[in-house]
Residue frames as a rotation matrix with the C-alpha (Angstrom) as fourth column:
UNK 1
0.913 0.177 0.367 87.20
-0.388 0.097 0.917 130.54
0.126 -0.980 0.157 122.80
UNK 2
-0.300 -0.875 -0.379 90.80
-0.651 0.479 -0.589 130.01
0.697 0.070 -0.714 124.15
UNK 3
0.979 0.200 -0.049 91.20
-0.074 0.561 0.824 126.76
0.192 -0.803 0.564 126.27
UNK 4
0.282 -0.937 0.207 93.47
-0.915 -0.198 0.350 125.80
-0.287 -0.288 -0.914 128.46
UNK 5
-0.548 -0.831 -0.096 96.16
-0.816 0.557 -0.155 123.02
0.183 -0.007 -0.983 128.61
UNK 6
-0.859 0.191 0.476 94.18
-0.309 0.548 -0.777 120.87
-0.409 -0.815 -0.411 130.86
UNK 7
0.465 0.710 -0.529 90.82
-0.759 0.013 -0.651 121.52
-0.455 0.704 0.545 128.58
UNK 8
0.490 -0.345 -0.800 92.46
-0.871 -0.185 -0.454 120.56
0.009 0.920 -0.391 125.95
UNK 9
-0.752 -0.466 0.466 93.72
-0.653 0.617 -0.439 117.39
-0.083 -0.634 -0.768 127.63
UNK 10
-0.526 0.761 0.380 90.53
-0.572 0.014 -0.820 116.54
-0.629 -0.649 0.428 128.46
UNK 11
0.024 0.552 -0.833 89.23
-0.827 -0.457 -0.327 116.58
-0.562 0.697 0.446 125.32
UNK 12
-0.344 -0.575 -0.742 91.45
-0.621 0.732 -0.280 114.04
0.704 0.365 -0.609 123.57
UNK 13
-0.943 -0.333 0.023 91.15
-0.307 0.837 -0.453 112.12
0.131 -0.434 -0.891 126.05
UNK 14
-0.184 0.859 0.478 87.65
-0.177 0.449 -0.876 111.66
-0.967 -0.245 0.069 126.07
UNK 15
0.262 0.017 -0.965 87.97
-0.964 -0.039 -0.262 111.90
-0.042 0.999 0.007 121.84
UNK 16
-0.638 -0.405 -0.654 89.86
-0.678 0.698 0.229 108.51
0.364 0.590 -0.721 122.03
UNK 17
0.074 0.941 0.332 86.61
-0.088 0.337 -0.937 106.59
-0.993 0.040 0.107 122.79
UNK 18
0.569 0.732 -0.375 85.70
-0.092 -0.396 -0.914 107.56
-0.817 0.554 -0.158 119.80
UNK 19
-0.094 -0.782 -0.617 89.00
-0.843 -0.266 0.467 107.70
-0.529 0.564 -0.634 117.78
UNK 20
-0.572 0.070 0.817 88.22
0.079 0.996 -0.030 103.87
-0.817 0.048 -0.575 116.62
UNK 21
0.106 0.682 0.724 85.19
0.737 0.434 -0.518 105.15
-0.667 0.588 -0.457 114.65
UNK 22
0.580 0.256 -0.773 86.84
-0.380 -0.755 -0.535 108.29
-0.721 0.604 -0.341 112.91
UNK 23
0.475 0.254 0.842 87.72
0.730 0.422 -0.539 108.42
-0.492 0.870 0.015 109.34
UNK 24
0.669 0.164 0.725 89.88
0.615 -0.670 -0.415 110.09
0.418 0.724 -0.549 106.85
UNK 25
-0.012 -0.420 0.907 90.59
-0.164 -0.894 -0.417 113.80
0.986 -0.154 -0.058 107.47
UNK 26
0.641 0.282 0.713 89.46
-0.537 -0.499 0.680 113.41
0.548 -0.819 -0.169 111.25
UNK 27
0.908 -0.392 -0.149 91.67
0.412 0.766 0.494 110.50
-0.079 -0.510 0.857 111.91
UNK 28
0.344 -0.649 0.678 94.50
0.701 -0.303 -0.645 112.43
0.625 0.697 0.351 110.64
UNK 29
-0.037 0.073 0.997 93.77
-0.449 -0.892 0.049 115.85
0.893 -0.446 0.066 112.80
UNK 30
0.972 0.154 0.178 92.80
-0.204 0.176 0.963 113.47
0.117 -0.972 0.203 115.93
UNK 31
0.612 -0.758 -0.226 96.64
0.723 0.652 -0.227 111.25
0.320 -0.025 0.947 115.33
UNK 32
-0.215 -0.614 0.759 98.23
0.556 -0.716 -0.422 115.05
0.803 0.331 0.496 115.47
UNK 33
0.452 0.841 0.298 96.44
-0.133 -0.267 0.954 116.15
0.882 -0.471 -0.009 118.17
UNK 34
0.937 -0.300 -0.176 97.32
0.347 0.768 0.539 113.09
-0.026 -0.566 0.824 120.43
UNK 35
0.291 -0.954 -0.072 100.79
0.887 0.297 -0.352 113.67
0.358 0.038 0.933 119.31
UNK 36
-0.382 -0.124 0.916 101.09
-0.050 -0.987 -0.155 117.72
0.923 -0.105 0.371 120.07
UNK 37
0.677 0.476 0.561 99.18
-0.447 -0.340 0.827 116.75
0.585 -0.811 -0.018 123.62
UNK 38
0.776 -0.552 -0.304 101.94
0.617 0.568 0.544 114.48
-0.128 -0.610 0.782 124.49
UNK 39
-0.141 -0.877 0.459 104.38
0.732 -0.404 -0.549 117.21
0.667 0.258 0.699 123.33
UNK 40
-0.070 0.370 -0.926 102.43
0.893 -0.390 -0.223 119.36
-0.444 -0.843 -0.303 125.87
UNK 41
-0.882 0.062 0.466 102.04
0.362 -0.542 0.758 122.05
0.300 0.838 0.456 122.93
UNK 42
-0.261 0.856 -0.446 99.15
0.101 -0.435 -0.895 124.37
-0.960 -0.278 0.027 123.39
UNK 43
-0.192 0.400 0.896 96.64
0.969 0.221 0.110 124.47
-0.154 0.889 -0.430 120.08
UNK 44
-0.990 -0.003 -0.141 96.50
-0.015 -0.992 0.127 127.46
-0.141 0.128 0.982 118.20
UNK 45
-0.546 0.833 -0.092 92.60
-0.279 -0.284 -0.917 128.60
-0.790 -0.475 0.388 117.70
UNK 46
0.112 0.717 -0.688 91.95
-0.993 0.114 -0.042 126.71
0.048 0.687 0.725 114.45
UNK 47
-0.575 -0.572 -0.585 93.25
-0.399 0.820 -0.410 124.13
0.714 -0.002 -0.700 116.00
UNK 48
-0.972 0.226 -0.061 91.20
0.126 0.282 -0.951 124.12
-0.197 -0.932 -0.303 119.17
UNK 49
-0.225 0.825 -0.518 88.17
-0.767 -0.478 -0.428 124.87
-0.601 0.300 0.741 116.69
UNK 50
-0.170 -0.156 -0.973 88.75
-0.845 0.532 0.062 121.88
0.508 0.832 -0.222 115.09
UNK 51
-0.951 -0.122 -0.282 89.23
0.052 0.841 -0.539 119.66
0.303 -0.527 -0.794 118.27
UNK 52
-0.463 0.886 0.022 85.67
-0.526 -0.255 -0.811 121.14
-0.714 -0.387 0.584 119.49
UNK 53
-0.080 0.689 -0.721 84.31
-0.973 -0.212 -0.095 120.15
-0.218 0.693 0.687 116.13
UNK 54
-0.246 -0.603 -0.759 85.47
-0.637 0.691 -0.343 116.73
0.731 0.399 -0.554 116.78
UNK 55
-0.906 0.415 0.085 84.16
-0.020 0.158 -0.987 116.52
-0.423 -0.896 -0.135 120.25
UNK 56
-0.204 0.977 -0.066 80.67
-0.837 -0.209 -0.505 117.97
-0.507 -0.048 0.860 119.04
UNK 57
-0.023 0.329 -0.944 80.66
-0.809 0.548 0.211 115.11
0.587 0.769 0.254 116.00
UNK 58
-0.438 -0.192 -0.878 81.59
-0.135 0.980 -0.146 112.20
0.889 0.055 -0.455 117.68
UNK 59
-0.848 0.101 0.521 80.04
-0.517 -0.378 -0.768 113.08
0.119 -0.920 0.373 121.13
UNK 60
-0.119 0.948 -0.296 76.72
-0.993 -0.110 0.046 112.97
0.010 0.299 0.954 119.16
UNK 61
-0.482 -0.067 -0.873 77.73
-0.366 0.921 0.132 109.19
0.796 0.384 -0.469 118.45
UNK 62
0.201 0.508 0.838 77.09
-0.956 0.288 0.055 107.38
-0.213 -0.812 0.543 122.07
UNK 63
-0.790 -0.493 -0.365 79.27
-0.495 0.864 -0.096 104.60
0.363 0.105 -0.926 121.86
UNK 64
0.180 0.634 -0.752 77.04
-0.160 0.773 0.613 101.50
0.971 0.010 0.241 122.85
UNK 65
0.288 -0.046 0.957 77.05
-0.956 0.037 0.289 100.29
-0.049 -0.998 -0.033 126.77
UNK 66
-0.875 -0.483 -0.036 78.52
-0.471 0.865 -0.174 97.03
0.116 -0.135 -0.984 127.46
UNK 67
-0.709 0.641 0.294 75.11
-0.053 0.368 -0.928 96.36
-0.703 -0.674 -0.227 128.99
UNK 68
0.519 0.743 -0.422 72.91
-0.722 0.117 -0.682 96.38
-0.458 0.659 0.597 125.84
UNK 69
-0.669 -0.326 -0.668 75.21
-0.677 0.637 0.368 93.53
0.306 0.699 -0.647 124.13
C-alpha cells in the first residue's frame, strides 16, 4: 500500500506517544523516521511497511489514561 505524505505524517505523529516505550531496533527505525518526516522525504515501501508495523505493535499497547492513576 503506497501512502501519502500526510499519512505518513500522521503516523509518526501519533507513533511518538509511544516512542518512550520502544526499544532497540524500533527506536532506531522510529529516530529515522522522525528525522526523514522533518526532511519531508517520502518512505520508500519497506519503509512505509515498517512504519505500519510499528503503528500495529505499539497501537496494541494503550498507553494508560491520566484518569486511572
Amino acid at each position: 500500500m503506497i501512502m501519502t505524505r500526510v499519512e505518513q505524517h500522521n503516523i509518526i505523529d501519533e507513533l511518538k506517544d509511544y516512542a518512550r516505550f520502544m526499544k532497540g531496533r524500533d527506536a532506531l527505525d522510529f529516530e529515522m523516521f522522525i528525522k526523514r518526516d522533518k526532511d519531508d522525504e517520502y518512505l520508500d515501501e519497506l519503509s512505509q511497511q515498517r512504519l505500519e508495523a510499528l503503528l500495529q505493535t505499539y497501537k496494541a499497547m494503550k498507553p494508560k489514561s491520566k484518569s486511572n492513576r
